[in-house]
LUMZA-172126 format. One record per residue: x, y, z of N, C-alpha, C in turn; residue in one letter. Coordinates in steps of 0.001 Angstrom, whole numbers, plus 500000, padded with zeros to 6 digits. Layout:
! LUMZA-172126
XYZXYZXYZA;...
This chain:
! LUMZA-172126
419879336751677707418811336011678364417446336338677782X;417233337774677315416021337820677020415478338203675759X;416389338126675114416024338179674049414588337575673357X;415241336155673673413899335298672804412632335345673864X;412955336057675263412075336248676128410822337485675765X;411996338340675725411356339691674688410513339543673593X;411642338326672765410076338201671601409266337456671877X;409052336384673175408101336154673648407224336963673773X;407367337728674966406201338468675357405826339523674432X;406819340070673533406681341286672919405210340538671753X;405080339273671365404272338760670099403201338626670981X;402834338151672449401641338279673113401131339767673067X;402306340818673357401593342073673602401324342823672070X;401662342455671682401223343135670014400066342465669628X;399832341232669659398077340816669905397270341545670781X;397483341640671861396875342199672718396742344272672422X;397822344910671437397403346029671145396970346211669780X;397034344987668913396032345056668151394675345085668034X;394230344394669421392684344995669547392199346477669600X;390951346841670219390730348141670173390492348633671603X;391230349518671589391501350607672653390644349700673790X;389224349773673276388455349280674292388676347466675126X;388901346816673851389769345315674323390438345326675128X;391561346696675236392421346254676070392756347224677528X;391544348228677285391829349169678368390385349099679182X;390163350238680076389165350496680669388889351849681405X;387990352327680864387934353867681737388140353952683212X;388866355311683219389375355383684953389087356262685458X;387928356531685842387834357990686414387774359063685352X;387932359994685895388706361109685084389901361297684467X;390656360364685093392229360188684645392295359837682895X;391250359147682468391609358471681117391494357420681150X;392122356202680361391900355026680381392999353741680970X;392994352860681759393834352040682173394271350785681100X;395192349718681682395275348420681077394122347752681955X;393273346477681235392948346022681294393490344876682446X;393451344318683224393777343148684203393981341642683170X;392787341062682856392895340306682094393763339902680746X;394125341378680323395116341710679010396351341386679756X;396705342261680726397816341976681339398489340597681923X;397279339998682509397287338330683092397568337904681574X;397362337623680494397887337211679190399485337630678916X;399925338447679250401357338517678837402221338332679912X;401448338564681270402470338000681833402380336388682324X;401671335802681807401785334607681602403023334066680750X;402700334876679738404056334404678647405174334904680039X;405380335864680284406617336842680537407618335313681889X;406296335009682346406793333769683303407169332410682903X;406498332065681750406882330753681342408618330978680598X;408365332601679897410105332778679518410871332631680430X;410554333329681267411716333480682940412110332123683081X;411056331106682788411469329775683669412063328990682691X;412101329443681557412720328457680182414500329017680140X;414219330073680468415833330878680878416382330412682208X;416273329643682681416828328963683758416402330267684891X;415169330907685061415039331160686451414561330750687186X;414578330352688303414253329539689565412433330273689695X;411916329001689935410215329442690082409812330132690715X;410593330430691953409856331433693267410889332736692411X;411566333252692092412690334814691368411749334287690409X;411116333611689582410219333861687998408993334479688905X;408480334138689493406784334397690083407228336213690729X;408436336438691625408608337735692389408886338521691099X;409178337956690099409499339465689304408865339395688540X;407814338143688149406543338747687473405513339525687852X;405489339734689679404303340107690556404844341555690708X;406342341944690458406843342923690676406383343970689188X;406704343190687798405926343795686788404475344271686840X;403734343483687374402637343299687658401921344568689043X;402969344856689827402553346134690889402797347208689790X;403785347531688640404221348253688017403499348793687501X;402843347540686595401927348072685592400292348236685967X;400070347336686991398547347553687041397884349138687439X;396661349173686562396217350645686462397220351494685629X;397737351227685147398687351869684302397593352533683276X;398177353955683545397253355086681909398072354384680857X;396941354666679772396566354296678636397052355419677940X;397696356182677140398179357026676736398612356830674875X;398674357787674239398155357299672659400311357153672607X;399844356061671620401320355234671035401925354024672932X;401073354216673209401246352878674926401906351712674090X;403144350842674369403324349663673927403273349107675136X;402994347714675100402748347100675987404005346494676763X;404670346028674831406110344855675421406844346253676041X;406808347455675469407739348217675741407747348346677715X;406595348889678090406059349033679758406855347981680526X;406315346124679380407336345491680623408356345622680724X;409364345658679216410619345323679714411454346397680791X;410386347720680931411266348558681492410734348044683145X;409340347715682942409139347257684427410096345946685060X;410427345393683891411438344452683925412605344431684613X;413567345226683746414400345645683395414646346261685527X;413111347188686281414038347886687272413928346520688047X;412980345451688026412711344425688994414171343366688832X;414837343062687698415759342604687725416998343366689022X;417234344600688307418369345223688739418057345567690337X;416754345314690939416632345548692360416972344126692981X;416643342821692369417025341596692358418730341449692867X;419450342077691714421138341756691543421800342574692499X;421133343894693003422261345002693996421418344907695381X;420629343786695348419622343777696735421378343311698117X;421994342677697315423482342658698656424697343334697665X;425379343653698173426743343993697709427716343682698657X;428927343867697799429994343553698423431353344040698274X;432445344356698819433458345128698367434573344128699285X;435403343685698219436641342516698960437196343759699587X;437427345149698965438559345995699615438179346504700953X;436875346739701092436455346464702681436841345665703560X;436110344191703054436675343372704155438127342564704482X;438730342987703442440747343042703869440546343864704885X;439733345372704481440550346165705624439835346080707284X;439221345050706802437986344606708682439222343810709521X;440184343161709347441125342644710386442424342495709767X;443143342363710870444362342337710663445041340808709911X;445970341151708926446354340488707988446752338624708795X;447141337551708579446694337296706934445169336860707228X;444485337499705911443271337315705607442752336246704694X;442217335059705514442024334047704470440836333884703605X;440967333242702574439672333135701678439781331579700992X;438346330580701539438530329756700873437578329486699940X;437823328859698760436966329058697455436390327393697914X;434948327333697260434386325872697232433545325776695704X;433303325085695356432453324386694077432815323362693698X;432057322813692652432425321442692032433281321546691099X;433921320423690273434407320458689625434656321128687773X;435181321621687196434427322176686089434217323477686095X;433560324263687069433355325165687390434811326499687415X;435872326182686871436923327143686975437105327496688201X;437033326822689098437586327395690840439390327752690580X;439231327220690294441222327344690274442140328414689324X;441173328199688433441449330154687605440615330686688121X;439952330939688878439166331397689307440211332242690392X;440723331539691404441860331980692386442738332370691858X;443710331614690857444775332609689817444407334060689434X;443054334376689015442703335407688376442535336799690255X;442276335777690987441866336510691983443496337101692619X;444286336253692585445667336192693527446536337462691604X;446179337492690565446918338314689645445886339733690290X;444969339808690567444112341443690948444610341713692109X;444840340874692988445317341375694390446782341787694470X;447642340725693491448544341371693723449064342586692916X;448302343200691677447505344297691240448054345159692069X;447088345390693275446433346013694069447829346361695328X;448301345633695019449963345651696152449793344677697505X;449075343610697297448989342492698208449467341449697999X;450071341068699290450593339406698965450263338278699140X;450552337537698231449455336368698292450208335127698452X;449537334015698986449819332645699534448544331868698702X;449342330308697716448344329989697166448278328676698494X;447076328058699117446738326732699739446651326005698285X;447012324978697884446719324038697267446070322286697708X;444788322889698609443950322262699056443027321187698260X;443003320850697011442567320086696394443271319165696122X;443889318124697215444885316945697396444004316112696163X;442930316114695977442194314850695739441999314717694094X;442885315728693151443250315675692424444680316145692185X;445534315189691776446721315630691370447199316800690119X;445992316778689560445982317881688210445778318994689137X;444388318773689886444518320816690580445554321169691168X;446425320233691889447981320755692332448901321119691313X;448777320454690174449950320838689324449611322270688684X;447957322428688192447386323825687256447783324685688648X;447769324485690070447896325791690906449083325944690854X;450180325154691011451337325407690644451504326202689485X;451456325832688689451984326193687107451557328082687309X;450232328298687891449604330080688234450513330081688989X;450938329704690373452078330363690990452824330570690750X;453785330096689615454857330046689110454670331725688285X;453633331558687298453332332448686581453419333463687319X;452759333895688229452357334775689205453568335335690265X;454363334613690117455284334473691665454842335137692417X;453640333623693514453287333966694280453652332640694964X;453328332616696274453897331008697167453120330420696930X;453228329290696750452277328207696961453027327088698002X;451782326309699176451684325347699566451372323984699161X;451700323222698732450904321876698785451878320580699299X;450845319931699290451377318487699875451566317642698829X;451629315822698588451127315456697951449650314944697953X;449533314171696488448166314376696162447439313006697321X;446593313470697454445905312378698646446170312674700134X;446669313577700149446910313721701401446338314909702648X;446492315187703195444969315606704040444709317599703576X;443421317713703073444142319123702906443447320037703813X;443005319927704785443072320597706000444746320988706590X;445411320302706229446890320028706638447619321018705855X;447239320979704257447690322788703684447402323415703863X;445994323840704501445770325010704666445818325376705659X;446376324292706793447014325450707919447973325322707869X;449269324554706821450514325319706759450511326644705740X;449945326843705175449791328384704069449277329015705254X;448643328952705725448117330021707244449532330432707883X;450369329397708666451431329671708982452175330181708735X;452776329596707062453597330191706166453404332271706286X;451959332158705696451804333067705904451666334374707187X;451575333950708332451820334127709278453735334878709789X;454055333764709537455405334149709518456247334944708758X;455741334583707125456312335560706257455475336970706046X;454407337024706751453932338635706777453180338902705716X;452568337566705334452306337711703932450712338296704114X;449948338994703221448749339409703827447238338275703328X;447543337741702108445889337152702216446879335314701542X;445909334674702049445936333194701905444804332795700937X;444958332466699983443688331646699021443332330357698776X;442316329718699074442930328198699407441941327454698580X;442633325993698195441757326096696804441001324284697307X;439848324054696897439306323259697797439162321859696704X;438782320590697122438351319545695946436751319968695550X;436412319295694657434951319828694022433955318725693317X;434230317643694712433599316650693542431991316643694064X;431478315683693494429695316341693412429101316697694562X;428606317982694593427983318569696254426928317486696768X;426828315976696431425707315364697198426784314491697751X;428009314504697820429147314026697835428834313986699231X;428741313155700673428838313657702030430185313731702324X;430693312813702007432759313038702192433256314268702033X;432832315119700996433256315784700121432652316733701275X;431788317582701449431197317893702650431794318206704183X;431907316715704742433068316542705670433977317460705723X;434499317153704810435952317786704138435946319344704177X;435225319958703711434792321235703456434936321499704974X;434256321336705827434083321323706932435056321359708001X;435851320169707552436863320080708161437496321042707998X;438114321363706513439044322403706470438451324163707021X;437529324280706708437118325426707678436848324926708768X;436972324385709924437302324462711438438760324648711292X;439634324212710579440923324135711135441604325673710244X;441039326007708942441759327189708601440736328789709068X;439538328168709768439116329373709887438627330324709283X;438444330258708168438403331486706827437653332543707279X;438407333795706647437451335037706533436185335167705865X;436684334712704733435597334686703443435430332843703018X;434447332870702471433955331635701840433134332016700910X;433526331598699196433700332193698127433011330935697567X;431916330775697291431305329799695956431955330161694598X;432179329201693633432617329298692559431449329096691305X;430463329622690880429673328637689827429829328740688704X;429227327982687741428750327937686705427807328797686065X;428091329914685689427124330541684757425908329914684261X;426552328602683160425868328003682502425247326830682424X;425440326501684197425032325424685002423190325654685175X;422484326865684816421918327097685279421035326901687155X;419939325864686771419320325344688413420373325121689170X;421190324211688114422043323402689027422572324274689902X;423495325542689491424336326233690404423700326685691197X;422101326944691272421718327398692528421677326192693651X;421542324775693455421285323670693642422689323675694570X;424062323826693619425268323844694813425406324337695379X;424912326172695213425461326841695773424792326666697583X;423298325869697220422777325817698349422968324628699262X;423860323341698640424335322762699387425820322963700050X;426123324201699163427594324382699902427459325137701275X;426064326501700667425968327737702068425421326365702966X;424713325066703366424466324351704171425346323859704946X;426396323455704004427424322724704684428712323421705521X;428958324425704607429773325534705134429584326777705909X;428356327486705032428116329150704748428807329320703616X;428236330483703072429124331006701761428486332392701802X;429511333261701860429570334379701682429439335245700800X;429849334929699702430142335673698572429874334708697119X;429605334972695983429913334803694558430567334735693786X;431330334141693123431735334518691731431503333191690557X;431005334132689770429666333638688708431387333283687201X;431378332281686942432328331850686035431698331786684371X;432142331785683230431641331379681510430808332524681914X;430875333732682010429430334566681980429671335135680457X;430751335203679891430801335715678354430072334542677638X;429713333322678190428816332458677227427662332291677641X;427241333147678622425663332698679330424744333794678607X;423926333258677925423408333945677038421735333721677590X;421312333406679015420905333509679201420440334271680746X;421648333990681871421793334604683172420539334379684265X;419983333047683844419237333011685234419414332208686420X;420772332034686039422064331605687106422041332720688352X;422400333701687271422570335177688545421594335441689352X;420511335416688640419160335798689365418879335376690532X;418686333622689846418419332583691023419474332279692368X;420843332762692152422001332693692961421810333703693973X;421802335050693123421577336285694098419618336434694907X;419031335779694381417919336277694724417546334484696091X;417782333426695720417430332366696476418397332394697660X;419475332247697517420842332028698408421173333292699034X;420629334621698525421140335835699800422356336302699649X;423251335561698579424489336139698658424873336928697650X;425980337583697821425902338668696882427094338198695771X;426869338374694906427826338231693326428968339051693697X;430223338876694081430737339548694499431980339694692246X;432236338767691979433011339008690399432514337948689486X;432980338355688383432484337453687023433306337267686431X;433928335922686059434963335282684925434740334831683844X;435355335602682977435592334992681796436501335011680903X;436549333986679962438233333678679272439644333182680126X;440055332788679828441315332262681004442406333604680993X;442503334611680375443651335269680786442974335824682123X;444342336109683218444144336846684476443184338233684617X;443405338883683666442648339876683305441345339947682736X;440700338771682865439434338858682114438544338370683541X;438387339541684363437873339241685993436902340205686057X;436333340342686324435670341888687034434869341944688282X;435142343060688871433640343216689751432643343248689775X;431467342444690173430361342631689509429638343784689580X;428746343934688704427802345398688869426597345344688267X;425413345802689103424099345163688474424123346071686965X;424387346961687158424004347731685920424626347263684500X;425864346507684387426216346075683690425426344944683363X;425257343709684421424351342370684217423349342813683145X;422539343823683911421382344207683183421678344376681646X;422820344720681312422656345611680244423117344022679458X;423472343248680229424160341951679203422905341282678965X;421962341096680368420762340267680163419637340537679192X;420143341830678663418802342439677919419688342962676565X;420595342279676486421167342679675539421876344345674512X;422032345069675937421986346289675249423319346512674329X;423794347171673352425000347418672872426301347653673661X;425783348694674442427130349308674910427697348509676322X;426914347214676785427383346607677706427958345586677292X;428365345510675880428481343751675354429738343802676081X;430504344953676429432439344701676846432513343979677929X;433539343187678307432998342906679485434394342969680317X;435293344539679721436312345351680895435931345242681904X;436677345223682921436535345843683637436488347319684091X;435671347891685280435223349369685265435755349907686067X;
């Protein structure tokens, strides 16, 4: 993400310490010498117009420029001071207070009630919701849990067949009906199913056609009154940028949404998806997908984000930890 952000601001602040001491500082007391206000209002000008060219949402671009900005103002002046260097670290903590401001732990809230524990996933289409649940139902059952797939997306006959084809893979149950047909109606027979067979979590997989969709909506709706869910799991787009904050906030309207999981993050080479998701919507990033094998899932963790958003070496992996 910040790369070309970095050399944004980093080419404002190297103008700005090419002047002389006096250009850009100001005596402080006894302490020595400060940054200048005005010097500073110059780079972080740049530092905001980057934020917002990286897909961050205007109100998360303005809080974590004002957050650089408490950081650095009055800041000593000290011999070899870089300027770009100050922000990115002022950066760098305003991000990572941004991404761990909620957390979340699925292994907690399995263990908040008694089994079966449902979870229904929502997003649009595109978005990998459906490996998204495959990848989720191969970690759980990992973990020694059993899983029930809902194959709740009647309204395409392809998402019934790709959930099939993971169950199969997986041998795990799956429910479905045929295609068109009501899927409030699978997901309270996978409730049942599960119910009866003792099975412990239900995953239920929803249609995703455009969130201005009101049908589509309805629907959502419907099926949580009738399955109840524990969890309600947005699916986005990494590389959707605005947009995914855009669904994610017509889905928490229509539904609530609880939780995150941020999809293509091995191609988001910019991440102000995450920002704007975790910092506008309140909810917490709960995993991150990428690549289609089952194993390419993880939990999220700010410290890692960080280290992807800023490009550091040793975070390029994207194991899980």
């Amino acid at each position: 993400m910040f790369r070309a952000l970095k050399e944004k601001f980093s080419a404002t602040s190297k103008v700005a310490e090419s002047r002389s001491i006096d250009d850009i500082s100001e005596v402080a007391g006894d302490s020595g010498r400060r940054l200048r206000e005005s010097v500073l209002d110059d780079v972080l000008h740049e530092l905001e117009m980057g934020l917002l060219e990286s897909d961050v949402a205007l109100s998360v671009a303005e809080e974590l420029t004002k957050s650089v900005r408490m950081a650095l103002v009055g800041k000593r002046i000290d011999k070899g001071f870089k300027i770009d260097e100050a922000i990115e670290l002022a950066l760098r903590v305003a991000v990572r207070d941004v991404l761990q401001a909620n957390t979340f732990s699925l292994k907690d809230v399995l263990a908040s009630k008694d089994p079966p524990y449902v979870i229904m996933f929502v997003g649009i289409n595109g978005t990998g919701k459906t490996t998204v649940i495959a990848k989720m139902a191969s970690r759980l059952k990992t973990h020694g849990y059993s899983v029930v797939l809902a194959a709740a997306d009647t309204f395409r006959a392809g998402a019934i067949e790709q959930l099939t084809i993971h169950s199969e893979r997986l041998e795990c149950k799956i429910i479905k009906h045929q295609a068109g047909g009501d899927p409030a109606a699978v997901a309270y027979d996978a409730i049942e199913h599960a119910k009866a067979r003792k099975r412990g979590i239900v995953l239920i997989d929803t249609a995703g056609r455009m969130q201005t969709n009101a049908n589509l909506m309805d629907e959502m709706k419907k099926i949580k009154r009738v399955a109840k869910p524990d969890l309600i799991v947005f699916v986005g787009d990494s590389l959707a940028g605005s947009d995914a904050v855009i669904q994610a906030k017509k889905f928490d309207e229509a539904v609530g949404i609880d939780a995150v999981v941020l999809t293509k993050i091995d191609a988001d080479a910019k991440g102000g998806a995450a920002l704007s998701i975790a910092k506008t919507v309140g909810k917490p990033i709960a995993y991150v997908s990428f690549g289609q094998e089952y194993d390419q899932f993880r939990r999220f963790d700010a410290d890692w984000m960080v280290g992807r958003i800023f490009g550091d070496k040793q975070s390029a992996s994207t194991q899980d930890s």
